[in-house]
N, C-alpha and C positions, 0 to 999 in steps of 0.2 A: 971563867973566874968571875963571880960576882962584885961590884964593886957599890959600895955603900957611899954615899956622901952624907956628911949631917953637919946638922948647925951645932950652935955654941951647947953644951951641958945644960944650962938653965931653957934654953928653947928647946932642948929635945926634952926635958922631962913635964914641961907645961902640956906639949903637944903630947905625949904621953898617957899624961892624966887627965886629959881631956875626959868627961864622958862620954862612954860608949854609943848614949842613946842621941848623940848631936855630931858623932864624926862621920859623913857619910851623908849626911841632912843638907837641905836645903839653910843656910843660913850658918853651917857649924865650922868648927876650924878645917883650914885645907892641911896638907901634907905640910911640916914645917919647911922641907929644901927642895920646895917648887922650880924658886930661883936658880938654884946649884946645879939641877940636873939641867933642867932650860939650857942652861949657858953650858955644862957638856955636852948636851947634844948639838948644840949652834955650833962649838968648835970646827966641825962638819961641814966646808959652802955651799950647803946646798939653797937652790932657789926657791924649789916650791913642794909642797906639801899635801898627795892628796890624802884626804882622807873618808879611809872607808869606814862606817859605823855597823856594826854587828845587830843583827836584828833582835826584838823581844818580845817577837810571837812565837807561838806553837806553828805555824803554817805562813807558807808566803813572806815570809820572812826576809824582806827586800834589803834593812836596814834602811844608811843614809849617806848623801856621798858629800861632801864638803874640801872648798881648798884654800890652804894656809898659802899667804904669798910673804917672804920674807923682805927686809927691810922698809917695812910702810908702820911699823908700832913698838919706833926706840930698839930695846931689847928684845923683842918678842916678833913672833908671827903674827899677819893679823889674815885670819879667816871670813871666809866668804861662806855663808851658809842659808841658805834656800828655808824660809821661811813657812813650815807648815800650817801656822795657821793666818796668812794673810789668801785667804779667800776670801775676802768681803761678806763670811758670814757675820750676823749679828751680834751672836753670841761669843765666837772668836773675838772682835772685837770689843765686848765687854770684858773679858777676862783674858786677853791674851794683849803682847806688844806686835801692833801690825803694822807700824809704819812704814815698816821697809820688808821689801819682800827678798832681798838679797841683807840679811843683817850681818855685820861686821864688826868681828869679836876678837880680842887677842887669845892668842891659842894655849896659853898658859892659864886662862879662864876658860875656854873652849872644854879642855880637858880637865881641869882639876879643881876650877872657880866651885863655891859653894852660894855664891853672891853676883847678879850682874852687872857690870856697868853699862850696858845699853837700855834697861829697863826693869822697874819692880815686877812687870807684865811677864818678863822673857821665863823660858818654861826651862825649870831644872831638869838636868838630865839628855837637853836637846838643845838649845842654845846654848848651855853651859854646864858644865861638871860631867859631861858625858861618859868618866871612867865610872862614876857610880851606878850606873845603872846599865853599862855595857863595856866591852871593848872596842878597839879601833886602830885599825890598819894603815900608819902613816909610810904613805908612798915618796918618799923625797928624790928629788929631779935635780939632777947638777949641769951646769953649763949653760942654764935657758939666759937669753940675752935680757938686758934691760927693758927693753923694748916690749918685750913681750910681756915681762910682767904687768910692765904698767899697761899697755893694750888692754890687756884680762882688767884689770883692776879698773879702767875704764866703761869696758864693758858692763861690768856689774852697775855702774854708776847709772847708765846708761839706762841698764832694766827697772833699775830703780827710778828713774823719773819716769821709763815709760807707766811703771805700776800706780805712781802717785797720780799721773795723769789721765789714769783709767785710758789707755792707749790701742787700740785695737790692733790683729792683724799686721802684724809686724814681721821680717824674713825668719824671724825664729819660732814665733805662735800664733796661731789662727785665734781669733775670739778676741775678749777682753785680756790685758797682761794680769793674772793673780795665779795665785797657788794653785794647782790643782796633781790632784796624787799620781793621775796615771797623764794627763797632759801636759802641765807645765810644771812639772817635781823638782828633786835636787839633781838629779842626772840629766837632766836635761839643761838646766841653766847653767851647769859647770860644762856642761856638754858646746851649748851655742855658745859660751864666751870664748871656748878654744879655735870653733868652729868661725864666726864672725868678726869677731875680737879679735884673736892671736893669726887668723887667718889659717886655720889646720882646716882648707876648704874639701879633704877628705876622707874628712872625721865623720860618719856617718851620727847623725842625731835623727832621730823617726819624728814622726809627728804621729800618736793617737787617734783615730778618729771617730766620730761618732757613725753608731751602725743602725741602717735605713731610718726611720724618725725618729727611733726613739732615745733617749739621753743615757744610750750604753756605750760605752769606753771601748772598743778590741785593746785589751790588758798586751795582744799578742805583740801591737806596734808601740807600747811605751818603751820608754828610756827607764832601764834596770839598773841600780848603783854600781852590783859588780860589775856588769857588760859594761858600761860603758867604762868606768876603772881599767877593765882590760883592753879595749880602744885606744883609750890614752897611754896604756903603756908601748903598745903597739905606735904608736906616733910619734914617741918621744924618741924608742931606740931606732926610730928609722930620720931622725934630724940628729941623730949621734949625741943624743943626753946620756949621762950616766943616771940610774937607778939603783938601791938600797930600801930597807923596808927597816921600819919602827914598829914593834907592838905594843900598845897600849894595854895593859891589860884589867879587866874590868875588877874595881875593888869589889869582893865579896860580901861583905859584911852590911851594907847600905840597907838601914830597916824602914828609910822615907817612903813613904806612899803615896803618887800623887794625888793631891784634893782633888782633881778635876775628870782622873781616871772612873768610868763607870764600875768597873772591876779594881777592887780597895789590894792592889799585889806589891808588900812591899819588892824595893829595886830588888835586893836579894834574892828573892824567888821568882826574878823574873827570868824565860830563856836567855841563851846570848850565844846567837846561832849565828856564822859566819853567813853572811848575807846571798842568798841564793839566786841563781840569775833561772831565766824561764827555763824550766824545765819539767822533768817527769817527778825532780824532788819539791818541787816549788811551792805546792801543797800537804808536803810530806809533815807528821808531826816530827816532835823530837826525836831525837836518833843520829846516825849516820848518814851523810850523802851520799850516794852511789855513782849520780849525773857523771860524763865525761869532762862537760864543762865546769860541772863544781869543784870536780876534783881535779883541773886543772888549774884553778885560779888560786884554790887554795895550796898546791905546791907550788907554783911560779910565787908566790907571797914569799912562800917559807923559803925557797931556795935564792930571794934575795935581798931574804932579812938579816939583819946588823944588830938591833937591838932586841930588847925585851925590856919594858918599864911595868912596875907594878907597886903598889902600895902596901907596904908591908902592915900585917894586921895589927901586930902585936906594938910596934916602935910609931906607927903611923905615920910613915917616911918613907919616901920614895927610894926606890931602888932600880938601879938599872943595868942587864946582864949584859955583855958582851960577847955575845954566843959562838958567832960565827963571821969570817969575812963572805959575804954576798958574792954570790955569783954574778958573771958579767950575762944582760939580760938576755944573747942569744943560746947559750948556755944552760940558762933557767927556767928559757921557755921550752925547748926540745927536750932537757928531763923531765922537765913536766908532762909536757905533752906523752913521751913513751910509759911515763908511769900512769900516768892517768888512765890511757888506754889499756893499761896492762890490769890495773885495779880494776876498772869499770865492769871489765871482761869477769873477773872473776867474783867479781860480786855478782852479779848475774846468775852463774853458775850453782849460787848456794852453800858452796862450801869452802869451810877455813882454809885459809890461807894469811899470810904476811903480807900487807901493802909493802911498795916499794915506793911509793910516795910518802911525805909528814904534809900532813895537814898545818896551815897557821892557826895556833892557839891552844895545840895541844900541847897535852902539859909536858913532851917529851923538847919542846922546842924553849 
């Protein structure tokens, strides 16, 4: 059953008649019952928040991984999210906010802000308003102790003075501490703050290296947002966290175009590919996954998903389903796992067939 919240009559019909060509925009009104749904979803105790972001390329389509820790921003979650453009390029720092290479956002602007409060610099769509231009996979964690959060929350702080201090060589990164896509990304520093920080000493996190002199990446040994995603969910149900899953779902309509993108695609037409971990799909265009691994992260998603949030087009309000109760995580990992291999097999094959898996994000969910 779908369940609708809205504000007062006079703020649902301002929000309403908003125009068309500024809802979805960098700058233009957000969803009028941001707050409403927020605080149903809080109702929930849960602690912590990962979140997966959906890729928006045709190929290699990594996405981004990001984590909400709850009670550190009043009412709201406040996120942790890995900074793409603080590489110490020049140009990034001409037009981009690089002060902090771990920047920290409330998740109620994470996901639906049109506006930042950490900076005129921060980049729409990726430090904020992320449902415009993609969806996203919130992973919520119950039971994790105090202690732990603030560890994690520590940690972040942590890398963040290592970055301002230009810090070399640290137990989590070889080199200088900044950005970099395939050595020091967003799976990776969500990765070491569980890993050093929270003390999850085996949580596998890789290290990239560079191959014989010359300044090439092995892509093979980075840190992948699902992979690691799936790591951490593998750690949590073995310290006895309970797991539930949120979908965000990406508003359609966003006709913004980033100024800074070389390719002018408004968000609307951009993919918004459940975020692929290494594999034989990884370079795949658009289409279907077939991978065993993809098609298992994406049933384990769906099989212990709770929610469905989306922005309704027409009312430009939030909306949130309550689809289904979540499976308990040893349960959602072994259907997964049988249907994954069951699909994978017959995809191979070439011919139709019914998956016995859903997918997260499809539109049957």
């Amino acid at each position: 059953m779908r369940i609708v919240w809205c504000c007062a009559v006079l703020v649902f019909a301002l929000a309403a008649n908003a125009p068309a060509s500024e809802f979805g925009a960098k700058g233009g009104p957000v969803p009028a019952n941001v707050d409403e749904i927020a605080a149903v979803l809080r109702q929930d105790p849960y602690d912590l928040e990962l979140l997966v972001s959906f890729g928006t390329s045709k190929g290699g389509s990594a996405g981004h991984l990001a984590l909400a820790i709850r009670d550190q921003a009043g009412d709201d979650d406040l996120v942790y999210s890995a900074n793409f453009y603080a590489d110490r390029e020049p140009e990034h720092a001409a037009h981009f906010y690089t002060d902090e290479l771990m920047v920290r956002i409330p998740k109620k602007e994470y996901l639906f802000g049109t506006t930042s409060s950490v900076s005129d610099k921060a980049s729409f769509g990726l430090d904020f308003g992320e449902v415009y231009k993609r969806s996203v996979v919130g992973v919520r964690v119950y039971g994790v102790p105090a202690g732990e959060k603030e560890a994690l929350a520590a940690y972040f702080g942590r890398i963040n003075d290592d970055y301002r201090k230009r810090t070399r060589n640290t137990e989590y990164h070889d080199g200088e501490v900044k950005y970099d896509y395939l050595r020091l990304n967003c799976a990776k520093t969500i990765g070491s703050a569980f890993r050093y920080g929270a003390g999850y000493r085996d949580l596998d996190v890789t290290s990239a290296r560079f191959l014989s002199r010359r300044k090439v990446v092995a892509a093979a040994n980075a840190n992948i947002p699902t992979e690691m995603a799936i790591k951490l969910l593998e750690q949590w149900n073995a310290r006895g966290y309970r797991m539930d899953v949120v979908l965000y779902r990406k508003y359609p309509g966003s006709t913004w175009v980033d100024p800074h993108d070389e390719e002018k695609v408004a968000f609307k037409d951009l993919p918004n590919r459940f975020p692929s971990v290494l594999s034989r799909d990884f370079r795949k265009e658009q289409g279907e996954y077939e991978d065993v691994d993809n098609l298992f992260a994406m049933y384990l998603l769906y099989n212990l998903g709770r929610y469905s949030v989306r922005v309704n087009e027409q009312t430009r309000l939030l909306e949130s389903e309550k689809r289904k109760q979540p499976m308990a995580y040893p349960q959602a990992a072994a259907l997964a796992k049988r249907s994954a291999n069951s699909d994978s097999a017959h995809y191979g094959q070439r011919a139709a067939f019914k998956p016995e898996g859903t997918r997260i994000g499809e539109a049957a969910d």
